[in-house]
C-alpha positions in Angstrom: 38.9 -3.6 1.7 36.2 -2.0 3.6 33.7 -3.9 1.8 35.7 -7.8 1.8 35.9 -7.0 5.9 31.7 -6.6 6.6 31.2 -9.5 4.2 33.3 -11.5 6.3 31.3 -10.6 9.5 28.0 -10.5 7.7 26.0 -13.7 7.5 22.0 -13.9 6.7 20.0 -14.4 10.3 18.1 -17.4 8.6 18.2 -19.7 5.7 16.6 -19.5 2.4 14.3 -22.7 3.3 13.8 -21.6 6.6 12.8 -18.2 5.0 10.2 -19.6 2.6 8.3 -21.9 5.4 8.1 -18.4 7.5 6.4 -17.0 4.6 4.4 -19.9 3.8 3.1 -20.1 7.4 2.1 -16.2 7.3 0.6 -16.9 4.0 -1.8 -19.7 5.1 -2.4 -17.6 8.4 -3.3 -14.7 6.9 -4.5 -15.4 3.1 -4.6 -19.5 2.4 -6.9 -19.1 -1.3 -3.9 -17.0 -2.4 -1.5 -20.1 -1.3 -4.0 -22.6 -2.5 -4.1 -20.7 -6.0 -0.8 -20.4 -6.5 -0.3 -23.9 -5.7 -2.8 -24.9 -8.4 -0.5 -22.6 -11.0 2.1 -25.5 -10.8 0.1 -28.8 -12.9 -1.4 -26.3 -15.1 1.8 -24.7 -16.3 3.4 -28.0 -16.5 0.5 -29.3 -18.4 0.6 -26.0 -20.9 4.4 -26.4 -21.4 4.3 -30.6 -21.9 1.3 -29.8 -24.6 3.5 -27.1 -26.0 6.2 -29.2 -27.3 4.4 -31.9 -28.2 2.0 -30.0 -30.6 4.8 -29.5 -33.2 5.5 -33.1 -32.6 2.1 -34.1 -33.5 1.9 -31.8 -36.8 5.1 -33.1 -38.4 3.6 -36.7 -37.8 0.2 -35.8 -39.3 1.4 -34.4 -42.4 4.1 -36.7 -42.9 1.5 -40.0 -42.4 -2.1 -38.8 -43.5 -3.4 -38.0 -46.4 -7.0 -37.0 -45.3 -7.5 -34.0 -43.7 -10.1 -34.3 -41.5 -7.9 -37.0 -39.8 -4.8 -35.4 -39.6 -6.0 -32.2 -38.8 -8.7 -33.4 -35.3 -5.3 -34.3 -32.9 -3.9 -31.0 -33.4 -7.1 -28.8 -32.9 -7.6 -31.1 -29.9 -3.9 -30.5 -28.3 -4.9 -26.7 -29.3 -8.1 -26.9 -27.6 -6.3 -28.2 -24.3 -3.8 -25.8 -24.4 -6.2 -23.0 -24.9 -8.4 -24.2 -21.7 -5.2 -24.8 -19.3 -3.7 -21.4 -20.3 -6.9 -19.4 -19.6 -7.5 -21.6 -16.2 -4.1 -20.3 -15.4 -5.1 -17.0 -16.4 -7.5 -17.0 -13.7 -6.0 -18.7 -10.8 -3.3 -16.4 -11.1 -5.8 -13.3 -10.8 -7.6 -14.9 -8.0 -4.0 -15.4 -6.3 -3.1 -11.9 -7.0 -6.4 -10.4 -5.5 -6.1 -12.5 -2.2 -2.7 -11.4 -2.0 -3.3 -8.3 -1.2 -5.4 -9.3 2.1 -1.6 -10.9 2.4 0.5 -7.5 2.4 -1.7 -5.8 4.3 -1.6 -8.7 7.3 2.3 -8.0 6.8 2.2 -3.8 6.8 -0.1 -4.6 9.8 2.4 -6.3 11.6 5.4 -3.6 10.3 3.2 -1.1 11.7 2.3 -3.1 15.3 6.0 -3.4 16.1 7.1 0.6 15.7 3.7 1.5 17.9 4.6 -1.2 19.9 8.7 -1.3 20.1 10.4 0.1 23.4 11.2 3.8 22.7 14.5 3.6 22.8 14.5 1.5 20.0 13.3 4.4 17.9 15.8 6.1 18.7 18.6 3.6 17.9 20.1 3.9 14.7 20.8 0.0 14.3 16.9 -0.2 14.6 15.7 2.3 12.5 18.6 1.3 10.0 16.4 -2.0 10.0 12.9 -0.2 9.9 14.1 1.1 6.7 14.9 -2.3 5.2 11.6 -3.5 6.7 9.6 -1.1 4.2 12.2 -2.1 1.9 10.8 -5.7 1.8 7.4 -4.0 1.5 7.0 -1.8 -0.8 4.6 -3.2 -3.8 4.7 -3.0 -7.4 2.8 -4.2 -10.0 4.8 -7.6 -9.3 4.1 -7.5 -5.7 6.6 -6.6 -2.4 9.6 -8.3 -2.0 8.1 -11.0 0.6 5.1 -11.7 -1.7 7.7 -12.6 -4.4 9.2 -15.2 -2.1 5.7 -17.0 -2.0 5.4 -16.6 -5.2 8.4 -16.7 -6.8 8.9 -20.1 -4.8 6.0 -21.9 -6.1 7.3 -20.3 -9.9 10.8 -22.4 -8.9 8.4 -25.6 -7.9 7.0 -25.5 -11.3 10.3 -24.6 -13.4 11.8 -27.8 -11.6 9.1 -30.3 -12.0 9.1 -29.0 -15.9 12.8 -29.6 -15.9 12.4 -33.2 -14.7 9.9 -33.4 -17.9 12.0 -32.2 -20.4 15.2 -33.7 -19.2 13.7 -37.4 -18.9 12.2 -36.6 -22.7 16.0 -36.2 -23.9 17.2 -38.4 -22.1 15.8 -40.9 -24.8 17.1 -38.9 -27.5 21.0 -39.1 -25.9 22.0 -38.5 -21.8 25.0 -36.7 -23.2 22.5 -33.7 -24.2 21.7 -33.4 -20.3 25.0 -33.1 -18.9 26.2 -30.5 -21.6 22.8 -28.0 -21.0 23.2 -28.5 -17.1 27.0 -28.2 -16.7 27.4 -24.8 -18.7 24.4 -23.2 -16.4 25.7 -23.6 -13.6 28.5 -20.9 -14.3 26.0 -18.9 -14.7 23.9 -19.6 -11.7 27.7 -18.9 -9.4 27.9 -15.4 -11.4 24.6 -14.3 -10.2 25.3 -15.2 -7.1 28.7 -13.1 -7.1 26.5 -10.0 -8.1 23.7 -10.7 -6.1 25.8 -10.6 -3.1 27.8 -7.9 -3.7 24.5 -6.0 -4.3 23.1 -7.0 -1.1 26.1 -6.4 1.3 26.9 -3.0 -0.1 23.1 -1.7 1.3 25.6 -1.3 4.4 27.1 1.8 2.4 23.6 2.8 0.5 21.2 2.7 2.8 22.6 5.4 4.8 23.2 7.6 1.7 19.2 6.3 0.9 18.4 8.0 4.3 20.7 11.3 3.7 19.2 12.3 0.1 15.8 11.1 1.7 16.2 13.6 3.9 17.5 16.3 1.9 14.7 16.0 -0.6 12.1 16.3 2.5 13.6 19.1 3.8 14.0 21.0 0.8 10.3 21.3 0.0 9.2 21.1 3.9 7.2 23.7 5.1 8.5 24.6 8.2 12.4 25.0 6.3 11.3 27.1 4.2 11.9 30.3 5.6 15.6 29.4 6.5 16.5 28.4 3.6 15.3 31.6 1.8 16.3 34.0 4.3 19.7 32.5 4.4 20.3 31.5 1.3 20.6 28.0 1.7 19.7 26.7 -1.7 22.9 26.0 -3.0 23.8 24.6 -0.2 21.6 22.0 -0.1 21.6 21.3 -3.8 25.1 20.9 -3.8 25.0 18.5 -0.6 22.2 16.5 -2.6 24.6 16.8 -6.3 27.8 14.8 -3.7 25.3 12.4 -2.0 23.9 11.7 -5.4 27.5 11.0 -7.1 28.3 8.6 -4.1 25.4 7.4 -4.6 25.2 6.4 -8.2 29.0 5.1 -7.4 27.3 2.0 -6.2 25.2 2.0 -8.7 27.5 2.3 -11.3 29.5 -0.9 -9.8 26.5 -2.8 -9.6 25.9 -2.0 -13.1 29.7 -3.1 -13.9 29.1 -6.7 -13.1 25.8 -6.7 -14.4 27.3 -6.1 -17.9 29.8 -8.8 -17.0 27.4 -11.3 -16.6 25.3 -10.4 -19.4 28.1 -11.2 -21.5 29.1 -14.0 -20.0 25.3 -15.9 -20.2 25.4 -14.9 -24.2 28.9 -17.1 -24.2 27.5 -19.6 -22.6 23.8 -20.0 -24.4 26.1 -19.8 -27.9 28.3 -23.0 -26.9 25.2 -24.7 -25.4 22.8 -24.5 -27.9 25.1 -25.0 -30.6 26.4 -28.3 -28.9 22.5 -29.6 -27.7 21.9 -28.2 -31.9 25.0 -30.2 -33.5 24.3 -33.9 -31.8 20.0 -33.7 -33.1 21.3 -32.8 -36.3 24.0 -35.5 -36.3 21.0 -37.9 -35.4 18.7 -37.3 -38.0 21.5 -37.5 -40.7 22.4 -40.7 -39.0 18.7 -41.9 -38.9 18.5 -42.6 -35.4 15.6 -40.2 -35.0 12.7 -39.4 -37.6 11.9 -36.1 -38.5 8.6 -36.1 -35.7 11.1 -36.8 -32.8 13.5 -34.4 -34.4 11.3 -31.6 -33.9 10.4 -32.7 -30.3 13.6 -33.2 -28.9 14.3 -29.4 -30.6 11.8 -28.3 -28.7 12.8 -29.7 -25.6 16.1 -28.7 -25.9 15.0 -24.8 -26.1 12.5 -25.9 -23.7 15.1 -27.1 -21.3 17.0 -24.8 -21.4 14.8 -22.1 -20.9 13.9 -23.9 -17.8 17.2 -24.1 -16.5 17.7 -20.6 -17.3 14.5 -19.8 -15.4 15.2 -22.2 -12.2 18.7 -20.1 -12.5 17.3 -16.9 -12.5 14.7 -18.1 -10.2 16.7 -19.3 -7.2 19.5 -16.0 -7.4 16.1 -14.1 -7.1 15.0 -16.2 -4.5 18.6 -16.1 -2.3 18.2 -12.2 -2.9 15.2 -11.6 -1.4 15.3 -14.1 1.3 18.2 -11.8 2.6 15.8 -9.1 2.2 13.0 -11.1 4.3 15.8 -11.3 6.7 15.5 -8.2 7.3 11.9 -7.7 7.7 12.0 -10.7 10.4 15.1 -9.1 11.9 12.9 -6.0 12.8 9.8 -8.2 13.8 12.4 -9.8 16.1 14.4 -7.1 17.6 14.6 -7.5 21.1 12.5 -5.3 23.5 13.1 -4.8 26.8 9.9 -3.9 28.0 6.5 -4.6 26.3 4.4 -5.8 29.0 4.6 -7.2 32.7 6.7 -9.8 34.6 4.3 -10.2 37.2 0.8 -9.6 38.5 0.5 -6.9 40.6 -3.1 -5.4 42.4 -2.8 -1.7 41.5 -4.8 1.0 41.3 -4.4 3.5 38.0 -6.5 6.3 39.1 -5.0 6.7 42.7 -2.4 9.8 43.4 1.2 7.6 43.4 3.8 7.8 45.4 7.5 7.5 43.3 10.9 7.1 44.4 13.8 6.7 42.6 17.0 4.5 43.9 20.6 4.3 42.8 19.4 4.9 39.1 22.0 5.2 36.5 21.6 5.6 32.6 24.1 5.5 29.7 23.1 6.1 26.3 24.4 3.2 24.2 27.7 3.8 23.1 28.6 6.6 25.7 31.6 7.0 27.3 29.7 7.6 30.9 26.5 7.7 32.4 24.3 10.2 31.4 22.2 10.4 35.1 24.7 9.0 38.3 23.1 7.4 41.1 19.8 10.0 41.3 17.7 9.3 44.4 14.8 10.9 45.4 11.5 10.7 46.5 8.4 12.6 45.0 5.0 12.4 47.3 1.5 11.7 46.1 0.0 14.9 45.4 3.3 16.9 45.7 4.3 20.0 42.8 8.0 19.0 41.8 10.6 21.7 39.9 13.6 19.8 37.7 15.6 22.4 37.0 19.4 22.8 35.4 21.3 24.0 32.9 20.5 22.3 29.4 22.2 18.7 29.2 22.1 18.5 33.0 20.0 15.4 32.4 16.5 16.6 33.2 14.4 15.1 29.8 16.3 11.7 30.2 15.2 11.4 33.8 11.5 11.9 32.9 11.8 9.5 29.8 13.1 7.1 32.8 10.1 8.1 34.9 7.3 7.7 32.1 8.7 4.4 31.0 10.3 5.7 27.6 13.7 4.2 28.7 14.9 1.0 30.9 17.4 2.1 33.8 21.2 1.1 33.0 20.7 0.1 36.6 18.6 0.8 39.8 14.8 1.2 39.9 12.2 3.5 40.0 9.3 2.4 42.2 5.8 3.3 42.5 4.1 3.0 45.4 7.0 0.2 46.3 6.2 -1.7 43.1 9.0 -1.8 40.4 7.5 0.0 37.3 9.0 -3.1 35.5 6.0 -5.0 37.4 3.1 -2.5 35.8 2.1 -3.8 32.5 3.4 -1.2 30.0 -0.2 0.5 28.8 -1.2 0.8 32.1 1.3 2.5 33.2 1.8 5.2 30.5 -1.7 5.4 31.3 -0.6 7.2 35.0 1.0 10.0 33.1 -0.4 13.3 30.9 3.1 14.4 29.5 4.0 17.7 27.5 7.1 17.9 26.2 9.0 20.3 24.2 9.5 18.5 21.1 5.5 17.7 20.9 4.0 16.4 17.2 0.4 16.9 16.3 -1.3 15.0 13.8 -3.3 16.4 10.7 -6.6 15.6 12.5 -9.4 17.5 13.7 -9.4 19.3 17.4 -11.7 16.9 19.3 -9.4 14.0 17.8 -6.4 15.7 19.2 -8.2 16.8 22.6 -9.9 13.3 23.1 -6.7 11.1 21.5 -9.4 8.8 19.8 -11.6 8.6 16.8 -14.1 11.4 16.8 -17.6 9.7 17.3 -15.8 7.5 20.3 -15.2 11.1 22.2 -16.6 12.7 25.0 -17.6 16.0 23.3 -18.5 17.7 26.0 -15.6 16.4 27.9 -13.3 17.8 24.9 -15.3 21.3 25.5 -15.0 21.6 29.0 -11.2 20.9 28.7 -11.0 23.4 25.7 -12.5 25.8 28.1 -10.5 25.6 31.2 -7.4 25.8 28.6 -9.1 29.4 27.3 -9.1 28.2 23.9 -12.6 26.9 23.6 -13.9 30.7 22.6 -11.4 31.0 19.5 -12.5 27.3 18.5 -16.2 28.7 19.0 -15.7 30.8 15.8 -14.4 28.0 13.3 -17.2 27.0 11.1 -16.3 23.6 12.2 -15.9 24.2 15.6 -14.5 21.2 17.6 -14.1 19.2 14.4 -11.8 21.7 12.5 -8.8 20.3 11.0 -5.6 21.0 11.9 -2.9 21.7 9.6 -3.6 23.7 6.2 -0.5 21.7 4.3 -2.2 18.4 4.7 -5.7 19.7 5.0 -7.4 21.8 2.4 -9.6 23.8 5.1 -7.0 22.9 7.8 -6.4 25.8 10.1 -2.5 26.7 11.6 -2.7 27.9 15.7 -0.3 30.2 17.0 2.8 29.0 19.6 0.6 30.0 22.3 -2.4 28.5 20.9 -0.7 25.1 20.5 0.4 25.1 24.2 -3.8 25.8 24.8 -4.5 22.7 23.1 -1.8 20.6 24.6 -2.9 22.0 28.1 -6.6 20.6 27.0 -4.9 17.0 25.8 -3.3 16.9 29.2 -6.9 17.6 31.0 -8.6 15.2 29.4 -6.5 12.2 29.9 -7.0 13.2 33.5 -3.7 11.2 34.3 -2.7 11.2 38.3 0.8 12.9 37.4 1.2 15.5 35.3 4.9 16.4 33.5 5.7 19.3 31.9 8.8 18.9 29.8 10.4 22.7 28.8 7.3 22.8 26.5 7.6 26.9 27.0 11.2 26.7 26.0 10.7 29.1 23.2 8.3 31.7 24.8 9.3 34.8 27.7 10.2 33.5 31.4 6.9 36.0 32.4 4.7 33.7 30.2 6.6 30.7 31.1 5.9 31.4 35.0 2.0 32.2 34.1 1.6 29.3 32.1 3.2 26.9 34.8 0.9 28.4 37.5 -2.1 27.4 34.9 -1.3 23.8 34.5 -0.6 24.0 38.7 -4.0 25.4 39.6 -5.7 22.7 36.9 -4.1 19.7 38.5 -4.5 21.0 42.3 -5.0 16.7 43.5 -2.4 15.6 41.4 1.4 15.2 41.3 2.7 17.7 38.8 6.3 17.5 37.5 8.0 20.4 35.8 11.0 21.1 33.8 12.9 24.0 33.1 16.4 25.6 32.7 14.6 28.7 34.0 14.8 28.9 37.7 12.9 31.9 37.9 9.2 30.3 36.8 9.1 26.8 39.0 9.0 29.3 42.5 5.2 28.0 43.2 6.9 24.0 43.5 6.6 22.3 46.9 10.3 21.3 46.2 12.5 22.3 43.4 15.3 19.5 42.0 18.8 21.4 41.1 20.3 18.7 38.4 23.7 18.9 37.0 26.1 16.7 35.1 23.6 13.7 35.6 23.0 14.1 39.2 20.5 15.7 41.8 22.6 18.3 43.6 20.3 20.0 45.7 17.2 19.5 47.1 14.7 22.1 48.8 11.8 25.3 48.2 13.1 27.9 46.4 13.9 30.1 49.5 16.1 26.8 51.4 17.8 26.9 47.5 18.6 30.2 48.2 19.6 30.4 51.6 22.0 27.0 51.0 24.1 29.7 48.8 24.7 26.8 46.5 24.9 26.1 42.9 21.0 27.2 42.8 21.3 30.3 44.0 24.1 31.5 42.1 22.5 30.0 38.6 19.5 31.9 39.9 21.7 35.2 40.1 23.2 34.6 37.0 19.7 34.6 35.3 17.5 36.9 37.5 20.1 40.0 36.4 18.4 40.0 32.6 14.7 39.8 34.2 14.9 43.0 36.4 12.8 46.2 35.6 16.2 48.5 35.5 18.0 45.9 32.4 20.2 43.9 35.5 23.9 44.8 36.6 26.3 42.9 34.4 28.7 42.2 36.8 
């Protein structure tokens, strides 16, 4: 029921015609040879398949009227001959298509890869988009055959041919009797409607696979991942997880197995068919001959063109349920080219000035996750000055990493604005922008790369090396990075890389501190990235990162209220909302929700173990 009421509401985003000019356009855009190739492939098969019936044709007729065998024999080698030339001509353009191709699928990974760099954040962070990302790399992944969208260039031009050869054979029976036409198309198309039937099922119940795809996916990650590892030994999680992956799996192969079902059905159902077809095209050329209203020469080309015809239809069948299947497929790549962004670059021109020290302030801004039930941040003002050392601090869920995803640019407002130096952020072309900001946050990634490509953020011969060791130094790292054979241009991460090296928690933070010094951004944000470590070396590190960006604005985050003392102002968020405002001592003396947070927490920091009560 499930199923019959998303079919009903489901309906392909674009046409199969409209689906094969897209590709065609890319195609000659990106790769025309491998269009113009495979557009060459279409006289030379029908030339190979015309010669291929007619050959017989022409034997029977030689032997039955010559006597000498010089004569009889120079037609056929000649047909032969003709044949052999087309078929390795079409040997060749079809390589030469095949190799240009490739040029093709890269121009479309390319493009794949352009829109999740370039896509809005949020986006990745959106199920219905990454549901789509999925079937995006779907309609990419290669085989031996090609990806899915190479098959519709392809297997287009392949339907071309298969119809024009059709026209051939049909005309040629249509001489021997019309009635032979009507019986091999009519019984096809039952066929052609069954496909469709499975074919569709197939494609609308991705709605119930692809998450399953994504679960087992993950499972299967997970279970050899690294970083796991030690939970799932120390506590046993094995079977678990094995027999998590053992119930995906069944549901899974459910699908499959349903799939597979009407498969069979269909299968059966063609072998019916091709029985009473062939045996009726079979029963009215034999009829002829014994009536002599064909010789024996025409006999065996009309045979041939019967199989041949209906080996066409079969293929121009097969061909267009192929087609319809993965043009809903290339929907779904152009339906993740397409989705909607809301910011990717300016609305208007604005004069400003990246490197200056920027004045923010935030009015009446409001956020809801999509889907929630309320606003996760509630009409937040405030006003940050150039140069000025800010504390967030609250409670986890208070709102604090969503309001700094607002202020970087990560997420559009549900309503209000943030303005820097009286200019909408909306206004600032995106790049720029995220080009005002060095950000750590707690969930950082690093790449498998070397240290100077993770300092610098660039290829390694395009950074400032001494730059990258200066940094490394004022982060206190540089002198363990000294003793690395490699130096700078170690490699980081011993799963990926063979001589890789792993850092320590604090280590990490080192070389995150040195990232953020070198982009030399005019605000610096610290997102909980000490979440894990002591508030002692939480309050040390924060006075670090403070002292290193003394001219700039400086942002930090933390549930702790103990380490962000040293701020100019500190920012008590809670439940979405800025609750109080002031230095740590004004906190204090309000006798607000600050100070008795801060009470709370102080009592596990003191020397004597704290007073419970």
């Amino acid at each position: 029921i499930m199923m019959n009421n998303r079919k009903k509401q489901q309906k392909a985003s674009h046409s199969l015609a409209d689906n094969i000019g897209y590709i065609y356009k890319l195609q000659w855009k990106h790769s025309p040879l491998s269009l113009v190739f495979l557009v060459l492939t279409i006289p030379v098969s029908i030339g190979i398949s015309f010669l291929g019936i007619y050959l017989p044709k022409i034997v029977v007729s030689q032997v039955m009227n010559y006597e000498d065998l010089y004569s009889a024999l120079w037609p056929i080698v000649v047909i032969g001959l003709a044949i052999l030339v087309l078929t390795l001509f079409e040997k060749l353009i079809s390589t030469m298509s095949s190799a240009f191709l490739s040029k093709f699928r890269d121009a479309l990974e390319n493009m794949k890869n352009k829109k999740c760099l370039n896509t809005d954040y949020e986006n990745l962070e959106s199920p219905k988009f990454r549901v789509l990302m999925g079937r995006a790399n779907e309609a990419l992944w290669g085989s031996n055959m090609g990806s899915t969208v190479e098959r519709m260039s392809s297997g287009s031009i392949a339907m071309i041919t298969s119809i024009l050869n059709g026209v051939l054979f049909g005309a040629i029976l249509t001489f021997a009797n019309p009635i032979l036409i009507v019986v091999l198309i009519a019984i096809p198309a039952v066929h052609y409607y069954s496909l469709k039937w499975v074919q569709k099922f197939q494609y609308h119940s991705k709605e119930f696979t692809a998450p399953l795809d994504k679960k087992l996916w993950y499972l299967a990650r997970n279970a050899s991942h690294y970083d796991a590892a030690k939970d799932i030994r120390i506590y046993n999680m094995k079977d678990w997880l094995l027999n998590m992956y053992h119930m995906l799996s069944k549901e899974r192969l459910s699908w499959d197995v349903k799939v597979f079902r009407r498969q069979f059905f269909i299968s059966l159902l063609d072998g019916f068919l091709i029985l009473i077809r062939d045996g009726i095209a079979y029963f009215v050329l034999i009829m002829m001959v014994i009536n002599n209203e064909i010789a024996i020469d025409d006999f065996v080309l009309y045979f041939s063109s019967v199989g041949a015809f209906t080996g066409t239809l079969s293929s121009i069948i097969n061909q267009f349920a192929s087609l319809n299947a993965t043009s809903l497929i290339t929907c779904d790549l152009r339906d993740f080219l397409d989705y909607p962004e809301k910011e990717n670059s300016s609305e208007t021109e604005e004069n400003y000035d990246l490197n200056s020290v920027h004045e923010i302030k935030v009015k009446n801004l409001f956020y809801s996750y999509p889907g929630a039930e309320k606003p996760t941040l509630s009409n937040l003002n405030c006003t940050i000055k150039p140069g000025e050392k800010i504390a967030i601090v609250g409670l986890n869920g208070a709102g604090k990493t969503t309001f700094i995803k607002l202020l970087t640019g990560l997420y559009t407002p549900t309503s209000g604005n943030i303005l820097l130096d009286e200019i909408s952020i909306s206004h600032y072309e995106k790049q720029d922008y995220y080009s005002m900001f060095s950000v750590v946050f707690q969930d950082h990634k690093l790449m498998p790369i070397s240290i100077v490509e993770t300092v610098a953020c660039t290829e390694a011969h395009l950074a400032n090396r001494n730059r990258v060791i200066e940094c490394l130094q004022k982060a206190e790292l540089y002198d363990k990075i000294l003793k690395l054979p490699n130096g700078i241009d170690t490699l980081i991460n011993r799963q990926i890389n063979e001589n890789g090296i792993e850092l320590s928690g604090g280590e990490y933070q080192k070389l995150l501190l040195a990232r953020a010094l070198y982009k030399n951004s005019s605000i610096l944000i610290l997102d909980e990235p000490t979440a894990a470590i002591d508030p002692i070396s939480e309050s040390i590190l924060y006075n670090k990162y403070s002292d290193l960006f003394k001219n700039k604005t400086a942002i930090f985050i933390s549930h702790r209220l103990a380490s962000t003392q040293f701020c100019d102002r500190i920012f008590y968020m809670q439940s979405g909302q800025i609750l109080e405002v002031g230095t740590h001592d004004e906190l204090l003396a309000l006798n607000g929700e600050y100070k008795r947070l801060y009470d709370v927490q102080s009592q596990y920091y003191r020397s004597d173990g704290g007073d419970a009560k």
